[in-house]
N, C-alpha and C positions, 0 to 999 in steps of 0.2 A: 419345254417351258409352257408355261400356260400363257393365256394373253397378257396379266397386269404383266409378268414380269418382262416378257419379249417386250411391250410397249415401254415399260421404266426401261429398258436398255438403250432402245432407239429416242426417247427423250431430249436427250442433251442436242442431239441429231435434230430434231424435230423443230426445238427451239430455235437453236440456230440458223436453220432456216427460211422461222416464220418472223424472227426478231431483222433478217436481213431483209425482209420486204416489206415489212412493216419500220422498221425506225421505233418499235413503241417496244418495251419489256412489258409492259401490263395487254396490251392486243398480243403480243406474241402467247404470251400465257394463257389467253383466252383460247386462242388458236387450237396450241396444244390441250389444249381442255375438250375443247370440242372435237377434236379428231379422235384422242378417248372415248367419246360419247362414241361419234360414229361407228369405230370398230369394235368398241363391245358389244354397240347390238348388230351389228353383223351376225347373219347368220352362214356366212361362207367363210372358208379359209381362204386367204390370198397364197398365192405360189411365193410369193414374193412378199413377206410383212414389210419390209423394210422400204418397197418398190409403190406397195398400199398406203402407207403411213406418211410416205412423205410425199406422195400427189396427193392424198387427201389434205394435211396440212398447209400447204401450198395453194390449193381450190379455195380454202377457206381464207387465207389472209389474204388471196386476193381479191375477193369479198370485202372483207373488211378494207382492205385500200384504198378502193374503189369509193367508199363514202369516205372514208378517213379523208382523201385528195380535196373533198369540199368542206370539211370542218377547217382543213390546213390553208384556207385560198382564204377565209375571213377569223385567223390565228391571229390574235392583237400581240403585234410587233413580230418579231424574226422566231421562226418555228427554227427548231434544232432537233436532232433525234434525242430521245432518254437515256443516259450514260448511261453506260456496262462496265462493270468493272472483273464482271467476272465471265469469257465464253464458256460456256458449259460441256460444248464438241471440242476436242482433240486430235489430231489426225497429222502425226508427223511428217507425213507423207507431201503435207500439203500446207503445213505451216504456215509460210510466207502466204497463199492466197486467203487464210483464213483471216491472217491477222491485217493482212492490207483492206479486205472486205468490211469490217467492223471498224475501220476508223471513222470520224464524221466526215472527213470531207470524201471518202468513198459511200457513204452512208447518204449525204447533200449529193453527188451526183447521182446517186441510184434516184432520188425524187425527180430529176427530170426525166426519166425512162416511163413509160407508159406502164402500167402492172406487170402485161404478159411479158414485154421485154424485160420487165425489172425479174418477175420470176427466172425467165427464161436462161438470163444472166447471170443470178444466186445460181441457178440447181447445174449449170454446164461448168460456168467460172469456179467457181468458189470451191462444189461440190463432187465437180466432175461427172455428173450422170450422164447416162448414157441420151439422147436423143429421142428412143425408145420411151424410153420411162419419163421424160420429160414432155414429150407430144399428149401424153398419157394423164400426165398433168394440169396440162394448162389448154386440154381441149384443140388441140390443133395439130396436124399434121404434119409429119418430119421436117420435111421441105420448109414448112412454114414457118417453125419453129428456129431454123437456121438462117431463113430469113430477120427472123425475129433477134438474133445472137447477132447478126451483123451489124447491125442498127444501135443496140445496145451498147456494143464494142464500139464503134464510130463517135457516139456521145459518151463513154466515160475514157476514151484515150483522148477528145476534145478536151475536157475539163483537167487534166491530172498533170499537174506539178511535172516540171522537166528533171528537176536535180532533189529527187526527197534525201534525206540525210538517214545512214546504216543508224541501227538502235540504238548502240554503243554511244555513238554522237549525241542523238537528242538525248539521250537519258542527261549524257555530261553538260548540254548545253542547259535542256529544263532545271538541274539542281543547283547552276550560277541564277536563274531566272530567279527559281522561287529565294534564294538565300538575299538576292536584288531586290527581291519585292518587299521579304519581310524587314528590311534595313529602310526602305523607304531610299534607293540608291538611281536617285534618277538617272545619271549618269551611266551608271551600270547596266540599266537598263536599256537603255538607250539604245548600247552596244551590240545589245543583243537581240535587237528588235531589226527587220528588213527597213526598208525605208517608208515601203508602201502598207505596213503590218495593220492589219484589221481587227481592232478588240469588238465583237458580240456578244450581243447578251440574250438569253430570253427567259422572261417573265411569265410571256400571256396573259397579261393584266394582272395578276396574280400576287405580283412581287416587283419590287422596285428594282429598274431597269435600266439601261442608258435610251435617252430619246432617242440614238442613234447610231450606229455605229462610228465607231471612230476610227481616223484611219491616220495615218503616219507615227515614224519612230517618236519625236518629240512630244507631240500631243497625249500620245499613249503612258511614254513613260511617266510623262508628270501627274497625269491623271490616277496610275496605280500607283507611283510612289506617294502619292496624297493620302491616299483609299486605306493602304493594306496597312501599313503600322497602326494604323486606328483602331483597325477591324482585330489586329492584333491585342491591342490595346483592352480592348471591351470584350477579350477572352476568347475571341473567334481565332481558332487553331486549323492549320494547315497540313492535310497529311497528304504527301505527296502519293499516287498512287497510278499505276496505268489505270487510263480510262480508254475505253474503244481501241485501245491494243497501241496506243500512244502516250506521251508524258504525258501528265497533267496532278489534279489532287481533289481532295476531299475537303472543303471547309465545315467544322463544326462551332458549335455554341457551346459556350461551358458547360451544358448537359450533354453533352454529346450529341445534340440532335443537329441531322444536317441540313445546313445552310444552303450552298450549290458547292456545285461541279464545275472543275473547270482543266479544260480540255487544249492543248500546243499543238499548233500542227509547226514543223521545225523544214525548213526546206531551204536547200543549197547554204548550209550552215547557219541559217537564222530565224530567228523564230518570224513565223509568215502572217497567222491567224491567234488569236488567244481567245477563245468560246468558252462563256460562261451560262450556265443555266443554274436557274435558280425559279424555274416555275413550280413551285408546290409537289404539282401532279405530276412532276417526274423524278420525282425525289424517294418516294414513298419506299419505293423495294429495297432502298439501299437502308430504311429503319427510322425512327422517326425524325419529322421533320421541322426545321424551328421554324418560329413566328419569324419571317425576312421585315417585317415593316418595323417589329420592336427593335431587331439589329438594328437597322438603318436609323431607327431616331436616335437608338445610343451612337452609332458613328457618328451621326450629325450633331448632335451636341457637343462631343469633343473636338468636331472640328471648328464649332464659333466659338470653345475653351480655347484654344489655341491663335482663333486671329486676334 
């Protein structure tokens, strides 16, 4: 094989693992963009393309982290990573680590890992590299590196959910959610919200937002039974869809352009977090994307229609 093609092979690969240490689909794309650059002007062959491609991909997103970490420290309102709705790498071999890596709340604790731990963590956890090619990557030596896997393992077995629920469940729990949401079923919802349930939003100025998160079953549910028949109402359609390898859906506008994303995390049979995004600029991959402020004045006029 020549290089474009051996590099479109390893792609999907590449991605993958610059979109887990990053949280952004549009930096991860850069990422792999520029590791292209680098190895086509390479003038050596790597013993290892696959060994090359993916420390070089790695080197570079941790670059970009690196400033990204300060754009994210003065992010107006609650930063969230950019839905995925599709991982690109496959590897049955390893499924469960792939698909548990890509969700958001493994995605929110990968942000409190330092770069190289956050690397370090993608390329051993998720990916399985060897120690070797990972020292190799992220400039530091075996030892160090394993150092570096402890630390990182210590802070995401700190953060992570005691009892998640098998797929089968949240799939069945998410499509009583969403069928409660679009009935306006407060009650319903209720049921199926934990006690402590956290609805999130993020805008980044960008897009109408909640001032805050909101936290308990009650408060939540009456707030989205208020919201979604509306939003229904004014033509905005719900299509339910994995996002980051979890239940969640796609809102669109009557042109089909998308509104936000919104994301279930479902733990010890109830739904725990309900994360919505709806900032513009993370919207964009998934195709075009609607004006959120025109929605919001149509929802809000139906709703002083209504009092």
């Amino acid at each position: 094989m020549g290089k474009a093609e051996e590099f479109e092979e390893l792609r999907p690969l590449l991605f993958s693992i610059a979109y887990r240490i990053l949280g952004s689909v549009g930096e991860a794309e850069d990422a792999v963009q520029e590791t292209w650059l680098r190895y086509d002007a390479s003038a050596t062959r790597p013993e290892s393309v696959k060994a090359f491609l993916s420390a070089a991909v790695t080197r570079i997103a941790i670059d970009v982290l690196r400033s990204a970490r300060v754009r994210r420290e003065a992010y107006v309102g609650t930063w969230l990573p950019e839905p995925l709705l599709d991982d690109p790498y496959a590897d049955p071999a390893r499924a469960a680590e792939l698909a548990d890596s890509v969700s958001m709340a493994s995605l929110l604790l990968l942000e409190r890992l330092s770069p190289l731990e956050r690397s370090v963590f993608v390329l051993r956890e998720v990916f399985a590299f060897g120690f070797d090619d990972i020292a190799a990557a992220v400039g530091r030596s075996e030892a160090a590196c394993r150092q570096l896997l402890v630390r990182a393992r210590r802070h995401m077995h700190e953060g992570r959910p005691r009892f998640e629920a098998d797929r089968a469940e949240q799939r069945e729990l998410a499509g009583r959610f969403f069928d409660a949401l679009s009935r306006g079923d407060v009650d319903g919802l209720r049921s199926l919200l934990s006690a402590d349930v956290q609805l999130v939003g993020d805008g980044g100025g960008k897009a109408p937002q909640l001032a805050r998160t909101i936290v308990g079953a009650d408060k939540a549910a009456r707030l989205l039974a208020a919201i979604f028949p509306l939003m229904a109402e004014a033509g905005i359609t719900c299509d339910p869809r994995d996002v980051n390898g979890r239940p969640g859906a796609v809102f669109r506008v009557r042109d089909g352009a998308v509104l936000r994303v919104m994301s279930l995390d479902v733990v010890d049979g109830q739904i725990q977090t309900v994360r919505s995004i709806l900032n513009p600029d993370k919207l964009g991959h998934l195709g075009p994307v609607a004006d959120a402020w025109e929605a919001n004045r149509e929802v809000r006029a139906l709703r002083k229609r209504d009092r």
